[in-house]
N, C-alpha and C positions, 0 to 999 in steps of 0.2 A: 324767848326774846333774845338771850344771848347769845346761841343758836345761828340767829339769823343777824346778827351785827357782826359776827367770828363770820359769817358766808359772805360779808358785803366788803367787810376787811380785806378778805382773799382777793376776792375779786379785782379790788382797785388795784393791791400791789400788783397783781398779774398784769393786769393793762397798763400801768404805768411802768413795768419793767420791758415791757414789749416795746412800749413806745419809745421807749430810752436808747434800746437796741438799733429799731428803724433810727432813729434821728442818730445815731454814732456816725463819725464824719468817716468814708472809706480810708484816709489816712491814717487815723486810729486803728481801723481794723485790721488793715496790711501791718500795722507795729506790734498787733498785740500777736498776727500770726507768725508774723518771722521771728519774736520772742519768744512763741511757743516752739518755733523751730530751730532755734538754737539752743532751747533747755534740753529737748527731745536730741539731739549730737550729742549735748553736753554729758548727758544722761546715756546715750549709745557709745560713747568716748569713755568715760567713766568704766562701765561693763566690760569693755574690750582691754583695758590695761588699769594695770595697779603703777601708780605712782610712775606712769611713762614706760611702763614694761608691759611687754606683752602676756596677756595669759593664755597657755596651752590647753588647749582641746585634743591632745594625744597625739601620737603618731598615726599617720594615714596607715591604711592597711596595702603593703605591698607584698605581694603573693610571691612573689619569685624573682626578680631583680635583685642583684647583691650591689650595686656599686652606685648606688644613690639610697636616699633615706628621705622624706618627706614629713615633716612637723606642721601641725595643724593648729591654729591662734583663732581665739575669739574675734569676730568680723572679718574672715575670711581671708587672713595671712597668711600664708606657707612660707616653712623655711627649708629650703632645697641645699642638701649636703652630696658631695659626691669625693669616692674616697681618692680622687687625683685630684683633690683643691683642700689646700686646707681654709679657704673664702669661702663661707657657706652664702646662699645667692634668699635674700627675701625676697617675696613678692609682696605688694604692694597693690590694695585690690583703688580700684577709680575712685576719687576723691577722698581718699583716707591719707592722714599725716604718716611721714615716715615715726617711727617708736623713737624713743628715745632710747637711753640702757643699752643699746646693743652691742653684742659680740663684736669685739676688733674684729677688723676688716673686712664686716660684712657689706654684701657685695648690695645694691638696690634694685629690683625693677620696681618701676610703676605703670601700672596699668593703668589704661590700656595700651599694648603692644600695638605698633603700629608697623617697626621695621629690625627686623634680624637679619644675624649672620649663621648660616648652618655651614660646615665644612663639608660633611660626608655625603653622599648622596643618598643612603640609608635614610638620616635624617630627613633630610628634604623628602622623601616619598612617606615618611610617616607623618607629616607635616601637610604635604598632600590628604593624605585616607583619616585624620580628625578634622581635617577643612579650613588648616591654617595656612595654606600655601600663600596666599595674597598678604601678610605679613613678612613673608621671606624676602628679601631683597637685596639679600646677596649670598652667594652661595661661594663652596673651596672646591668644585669639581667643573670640569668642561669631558661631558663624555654623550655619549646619544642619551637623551631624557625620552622615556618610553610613557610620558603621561602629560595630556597634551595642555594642561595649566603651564606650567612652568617652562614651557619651551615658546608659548604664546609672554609668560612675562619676560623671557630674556630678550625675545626680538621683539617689545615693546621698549623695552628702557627700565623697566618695574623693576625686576633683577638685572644685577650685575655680578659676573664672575670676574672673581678677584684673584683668580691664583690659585694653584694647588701645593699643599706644602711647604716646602722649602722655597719654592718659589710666588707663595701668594704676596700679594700687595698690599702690605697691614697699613701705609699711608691710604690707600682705596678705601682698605677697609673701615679705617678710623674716621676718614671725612664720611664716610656714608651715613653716619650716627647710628648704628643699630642698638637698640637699647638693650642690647643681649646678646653673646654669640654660642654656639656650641660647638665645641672643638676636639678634635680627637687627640685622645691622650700620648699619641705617638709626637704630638708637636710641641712636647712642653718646654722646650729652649726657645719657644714664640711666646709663651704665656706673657712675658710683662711686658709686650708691645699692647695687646688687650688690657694692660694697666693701664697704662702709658697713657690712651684714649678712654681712659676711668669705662670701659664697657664690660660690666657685668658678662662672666665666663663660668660656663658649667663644661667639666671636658668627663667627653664620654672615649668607650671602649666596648658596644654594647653585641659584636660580635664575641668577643670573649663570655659573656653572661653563661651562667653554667646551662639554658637549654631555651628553646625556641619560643615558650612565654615570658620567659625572662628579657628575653630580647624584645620580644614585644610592650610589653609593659614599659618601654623607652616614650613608647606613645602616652602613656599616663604623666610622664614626668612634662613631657612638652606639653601638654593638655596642662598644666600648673602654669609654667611659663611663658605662654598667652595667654592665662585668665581664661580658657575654654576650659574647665576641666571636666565638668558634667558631659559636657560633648565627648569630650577626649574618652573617659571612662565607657561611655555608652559604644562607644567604637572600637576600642579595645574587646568592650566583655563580648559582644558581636561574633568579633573575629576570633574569640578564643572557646565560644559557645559551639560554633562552627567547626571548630578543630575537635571539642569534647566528644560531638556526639558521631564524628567519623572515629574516634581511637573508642568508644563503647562497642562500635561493628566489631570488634576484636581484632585478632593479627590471621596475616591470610597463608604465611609462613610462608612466603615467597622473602629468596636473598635478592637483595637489591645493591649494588655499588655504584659508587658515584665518583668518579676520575676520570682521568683524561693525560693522555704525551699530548705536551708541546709540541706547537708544529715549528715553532722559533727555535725555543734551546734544545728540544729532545727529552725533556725531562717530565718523568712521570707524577703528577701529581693528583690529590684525592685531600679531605676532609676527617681530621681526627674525631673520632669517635666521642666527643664531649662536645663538638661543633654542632651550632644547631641546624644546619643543613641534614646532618643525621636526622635527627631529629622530625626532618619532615618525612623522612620514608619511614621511622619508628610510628608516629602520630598517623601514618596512613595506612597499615598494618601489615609493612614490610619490620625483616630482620635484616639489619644493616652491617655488613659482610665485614665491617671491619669493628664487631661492637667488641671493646675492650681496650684499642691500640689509644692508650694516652686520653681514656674515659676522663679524666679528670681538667681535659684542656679543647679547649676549642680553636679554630683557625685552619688553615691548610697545613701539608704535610707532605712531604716528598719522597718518594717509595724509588727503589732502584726497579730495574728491566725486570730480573727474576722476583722481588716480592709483586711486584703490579700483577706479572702474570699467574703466581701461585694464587695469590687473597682473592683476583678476580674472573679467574679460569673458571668457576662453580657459580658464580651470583644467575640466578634464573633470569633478573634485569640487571641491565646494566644502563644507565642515563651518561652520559659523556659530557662531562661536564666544561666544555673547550668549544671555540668553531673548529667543524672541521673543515680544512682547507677546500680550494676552489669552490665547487658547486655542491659540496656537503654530502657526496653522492658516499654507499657505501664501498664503491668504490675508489674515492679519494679515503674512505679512511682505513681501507685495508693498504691500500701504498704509504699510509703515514704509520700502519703497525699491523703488520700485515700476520702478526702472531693471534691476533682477535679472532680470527678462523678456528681457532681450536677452542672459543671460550661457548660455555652453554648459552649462551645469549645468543649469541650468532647462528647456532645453530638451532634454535628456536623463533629465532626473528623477530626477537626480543631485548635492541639494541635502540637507545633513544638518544637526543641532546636534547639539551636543555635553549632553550629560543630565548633570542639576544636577552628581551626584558625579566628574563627570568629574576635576576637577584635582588633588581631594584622593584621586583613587583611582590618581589617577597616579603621584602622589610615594609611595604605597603598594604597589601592583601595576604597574607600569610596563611590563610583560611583556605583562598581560590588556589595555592601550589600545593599544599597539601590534598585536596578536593584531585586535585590532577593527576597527583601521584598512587593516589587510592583508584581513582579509576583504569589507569592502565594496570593497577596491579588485578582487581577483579574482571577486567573483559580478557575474553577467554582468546578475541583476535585484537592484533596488535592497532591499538591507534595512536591518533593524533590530540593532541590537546592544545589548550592557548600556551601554555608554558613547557610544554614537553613534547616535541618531534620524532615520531617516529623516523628511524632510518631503515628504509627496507632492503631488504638481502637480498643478494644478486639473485 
């Protein structure tokens, strides 16, 4: 008997809480969800900082880049250091408060990015190849854009070029609002005009980086600062998976040089041996004719008449890293250094340039110039590639 008055008992509360529920006015319901939704911030807000301070999740893992550093915060903050600012830059992921607590003079984005400023053209093509170009909207270079996004946003109006260097237009640049710029570290007597207009500034130098993933990995830091980073990441590891498993094929011990005379000044130039331009004929399983000269520095380098012709009289390739004048013939480049007749390259017919987009496709696809440079080194007869021009002998 008691039994079945405990099952009758049930029963009612049951029905009578159901019924309570249906008859709840929708107003009530909508208050009691958005109170759950604010306990639930309140509560995800909580986790993410102690007492208005952010808590670290460690340092990201950056494999080879020396001249930034990346810090990792509970709910998706990054703090981007770079060793030309002492403004370290946070990010600020969509709908989340700026921290309180923070390091003087920290710099803010918040996400989402919508419009930047890139100076280099480096940038801007690594900006392109993670799939942020449509954020750029202003750019520090006017030179032939070999990638047809960004040459379609400048004759829209979407991008504007503001000036190169000394001569850019930081009033242009400052009414544009970019919620970010990235600037090369050679322009540091401009830096507090990018105060001036409170626009968050990361300055890079990322040709110096000690070697060709390092340089690459610029893509991971911009991958932060558009809030793509999983994109960013997957695009990087891509193009460096790409490069891994051509430098596994081994080296083909073929010497390779890469310079060029001026057809302007005269003067002979090539790539230091810590440059990552070396570096793509190292990664593509050439030995790089100048390996040793100033290993510890990257950039160009200026060789007189007599070392150009001693370091690259022996290279089996030679890539000519210059246009060669008028019609590129190799007869225009024996009248511009008519000493090349005696280098093993010419006499093998084993003499290339490098095709206009080569350098801004590099900082882009870095994968496809390396792929290019392995393949003329294993085919046995001279070709042609997307970034590399045979020049054929008379």
């Amino acid at each position: 008997m008691r039994r079945k008055l405990l099952f009758v008992l049930l029963a009612f509360l049951l029905v009578t809480g159901v019924a309570c529920t249906k008859n709840q006015a929708p107003a009530e319901v909508a208050k009691e969800d958005t109170e759950a939704d604010e306990i639930k911030e309140e509560k995800d807000s909580n986790e993410e900082m102690a007492d208005g301070t952010l808590v670290s999740e460690g340092m990201m893992d950056i494999e080879y880049a020396t001249q930034f550093t990346i810090e990792k915060f509970k709910g998706g903050y990054r703090l981007v250091r770079n060793i030309f600012m002492d403004e370290p830059v946070l990010v600020v992921p969509e709908g989340k408060p700026v921290p309180e607590n923070l390091e003087e003079g920290t710099q803010i984005i918040q996400l989402p990015v919508t419009k930047s400023y890139l100076a280099g053209s480096n940038m801007v093509a690594m900006a392109d190849g993670i799939g942020a170009i449509e954020k750029v909207t202003v750019v520090g270079q006017d030179v032939d854009w070999h990638f047809q996004s960004i040459n379609d946003q400048l004759e829209s109006g979407h991008t504007v070029f503001a000036g190169q260097g000394d001569k850019a237009d930081y009033e242009l640049i400052g009414t544009s609002e970019p919620q970010f710029a990235v600037d090369q570290s050679s322009h540091e007597k401009h830096f507090d005009k990018f105060r001036l207009f409170e626009i968050p500034l990361v300055a890079e130098e990322n040709t110096a980086e000690p070697n060709l993933f390092a340089r690459m990995e610029w893509m991971r830091c911009l991958g932060v600062l558009y809030g793509i980073e999983e994109q960013a990441d997957a695009y990087y590891n891509d193009q460096k998976s790409k490069i891994e498993a051509i430098i596994k094929g081994g080296e083909t011990g073929l010497m390779v040089g890469m310079g060029a005379k001026s057809a302007t000044s005269g003067k002979f130039s090539t790539r230091k041996s810590g440059d990552f331009r070396a570096d793509y004929i190292r990664y593509a399983g050439g030995k790089y004719n100048l390996e040793g000269f100033e290993s510890d520095k990257g950039g160009p380098a200026t060789l007189t008449d007599e070392d150009f012709y001693t370091k690259f009289k022996d290279c089996d390739i030679l890539i000519w890293s210059q246009r060669i004048p008028n019609d590129g013939t190799m007869e225009d480049l024996i009248e511009l250094y008519p000493s090349i007749v005696d280098f093993r390259a010419y006499q093998n017919n084993k003499i290339y340039v490098q095709a206009r987009k080569f350098i801004q496709m590099g900082a882009r696809n870095p994968a496809d110039v390396v792929t290019d440079i392995h393949n003329i080194l294993i085919s046995e007869e001279p070709i042609t590639t997307e970034f590399i021009i045979h020049v054929p002998k008379n």
